[in-house]
C-alpha positions in Angstrom: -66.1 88.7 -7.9 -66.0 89.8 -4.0 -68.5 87.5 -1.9 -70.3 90.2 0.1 -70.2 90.1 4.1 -73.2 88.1 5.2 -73.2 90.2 8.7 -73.9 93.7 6.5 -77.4 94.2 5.6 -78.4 94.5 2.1 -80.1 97.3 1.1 -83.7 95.9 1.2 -84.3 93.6 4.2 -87.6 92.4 5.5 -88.6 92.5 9.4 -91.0 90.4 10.9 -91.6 90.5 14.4 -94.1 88.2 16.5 -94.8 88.2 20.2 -96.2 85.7 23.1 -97.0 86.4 26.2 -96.6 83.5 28.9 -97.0 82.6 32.1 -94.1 82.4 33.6 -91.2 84.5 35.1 -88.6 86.4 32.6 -85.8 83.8 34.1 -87.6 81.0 32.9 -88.4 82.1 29.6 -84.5 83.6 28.8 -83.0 80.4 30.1 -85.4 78.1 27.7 -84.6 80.4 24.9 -80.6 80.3 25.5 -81.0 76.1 26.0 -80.5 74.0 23.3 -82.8 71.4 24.4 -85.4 74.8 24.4 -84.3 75.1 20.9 -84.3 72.2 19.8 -87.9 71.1 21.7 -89.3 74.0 20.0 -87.9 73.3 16.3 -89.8 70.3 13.5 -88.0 67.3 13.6 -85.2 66.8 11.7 -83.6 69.8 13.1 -80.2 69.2 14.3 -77.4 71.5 16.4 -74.2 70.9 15.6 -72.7 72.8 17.6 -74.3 75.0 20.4 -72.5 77.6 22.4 -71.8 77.1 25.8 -71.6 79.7 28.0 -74.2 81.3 25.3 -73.2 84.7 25.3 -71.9 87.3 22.5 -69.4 85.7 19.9 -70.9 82.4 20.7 -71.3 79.8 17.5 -74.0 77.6 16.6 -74.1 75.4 13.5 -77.6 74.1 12.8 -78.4 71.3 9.8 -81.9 70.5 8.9 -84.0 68.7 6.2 -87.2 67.5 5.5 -87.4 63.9 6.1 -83.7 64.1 5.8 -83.8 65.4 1.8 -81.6 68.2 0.9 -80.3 69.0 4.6 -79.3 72.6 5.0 -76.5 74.2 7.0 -76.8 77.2 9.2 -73.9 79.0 10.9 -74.5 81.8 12.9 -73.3 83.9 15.6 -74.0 85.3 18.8 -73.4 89.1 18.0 -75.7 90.6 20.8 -76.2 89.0 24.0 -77.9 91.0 27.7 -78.0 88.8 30.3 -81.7 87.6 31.0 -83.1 89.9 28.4 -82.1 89.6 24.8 -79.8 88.4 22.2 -79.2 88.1 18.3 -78.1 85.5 16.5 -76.9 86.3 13.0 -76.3 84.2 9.9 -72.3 83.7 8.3 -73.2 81.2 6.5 -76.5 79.7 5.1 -79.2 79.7 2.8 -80.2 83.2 3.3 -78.9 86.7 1.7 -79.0 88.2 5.2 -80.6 86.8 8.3 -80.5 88.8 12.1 -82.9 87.3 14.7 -83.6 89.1 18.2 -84.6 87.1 21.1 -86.4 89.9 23.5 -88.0 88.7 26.6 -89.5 91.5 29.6 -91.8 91.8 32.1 -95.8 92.0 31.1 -98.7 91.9 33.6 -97.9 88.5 36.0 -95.3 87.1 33.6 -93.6 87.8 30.4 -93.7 89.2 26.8 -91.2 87.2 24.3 -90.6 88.6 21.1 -88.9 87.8 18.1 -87.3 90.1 15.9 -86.4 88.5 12.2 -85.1 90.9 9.8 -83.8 89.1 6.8 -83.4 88.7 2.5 -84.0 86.1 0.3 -82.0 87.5 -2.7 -84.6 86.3 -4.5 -86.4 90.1 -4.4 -89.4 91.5 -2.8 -91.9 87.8 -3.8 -89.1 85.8 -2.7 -89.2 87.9 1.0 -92.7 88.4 1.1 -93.0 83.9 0.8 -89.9 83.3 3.2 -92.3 85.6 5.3 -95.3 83.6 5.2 -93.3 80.7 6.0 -91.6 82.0 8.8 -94.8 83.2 10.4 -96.1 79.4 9.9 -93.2 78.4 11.3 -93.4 80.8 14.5 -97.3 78.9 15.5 -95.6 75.8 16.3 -92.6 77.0 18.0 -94.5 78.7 20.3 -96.3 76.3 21.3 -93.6 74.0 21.8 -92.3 76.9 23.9 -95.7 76.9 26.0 -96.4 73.3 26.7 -92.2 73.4 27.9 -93.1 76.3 30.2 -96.3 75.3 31.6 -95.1 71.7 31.8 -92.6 73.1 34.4 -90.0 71.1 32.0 -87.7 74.5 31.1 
């Protein structure tokens, strides 16, 4: 049997999409987002990148492993397939635990700073239960991130 293309979307996907506004200016926010001490500052512990593109731009590679307290450490290879300078990019899953997995990085102007959102649209392959709990996760997952992603920003650190 053919192993399907992991950069096609199944059928079925799931979309979540969160937002957070910040203070700051749309630079600021794109060029954390792009860094991987951004990403990593903003990820649990254990989170590791392998390999991180530099320049970050479209075609880019980043290999990610993570665990819980080091148990059953995952590997996550993705690429950059969408990339606009200062205002958004995609990074999509070739290889990893996931059926499908494409997540937009969108950052714009709102009121005195600026709106980031993130786009996930991904599938389990474990069916609609197995979506609807990688949701809940993800949106757990999002709290903390941003927050990492605030205290960087208004820390002046990013």
């Amino acid at each position: 049997m053919r192993e399907r293309d992991r950069r096609v979307p199944p059928r079925r996907t799931t979309t979540l999409r969160v937002s957070e506004d910040f203070h700051a200016p749309v630079e600021r926010v794109f060029a954390l987002i792009i860094s991987e001490a951004g990403f990593l500052d903003a990820m649990p512990p254990g989170v590791e990148a392998l390999k991180w593109p530099e320049p970050f731009e479209a075609g880019g590679a980043l290999n990610l492993r993570w665990g819980t307290a080091g148990l059953y450490p995952v590997r996550w290879n993705a690429v950059i397939d969408t990339f606009e300078a200062g205002r958004s990019f995609s990074d999509l899953q070739v290889r990893g635990p996931l059926r499908y997995w494409r997540h937009t990085h969108r950052v714009e102007p709102y009121g005195s700073g600026t709106r980031h959102t993130d786009v996930v649209e991904f599938s389990t392959g474990l069916g609609p239960l197995g979506d609807l709990a990688m949701a809940t996760a993800l949106r757990g997952a999002f709290g903390p991130r941003l927050r990492g992603m605030r205290a960087t920003l208004e820390d002046h650190r990013a």
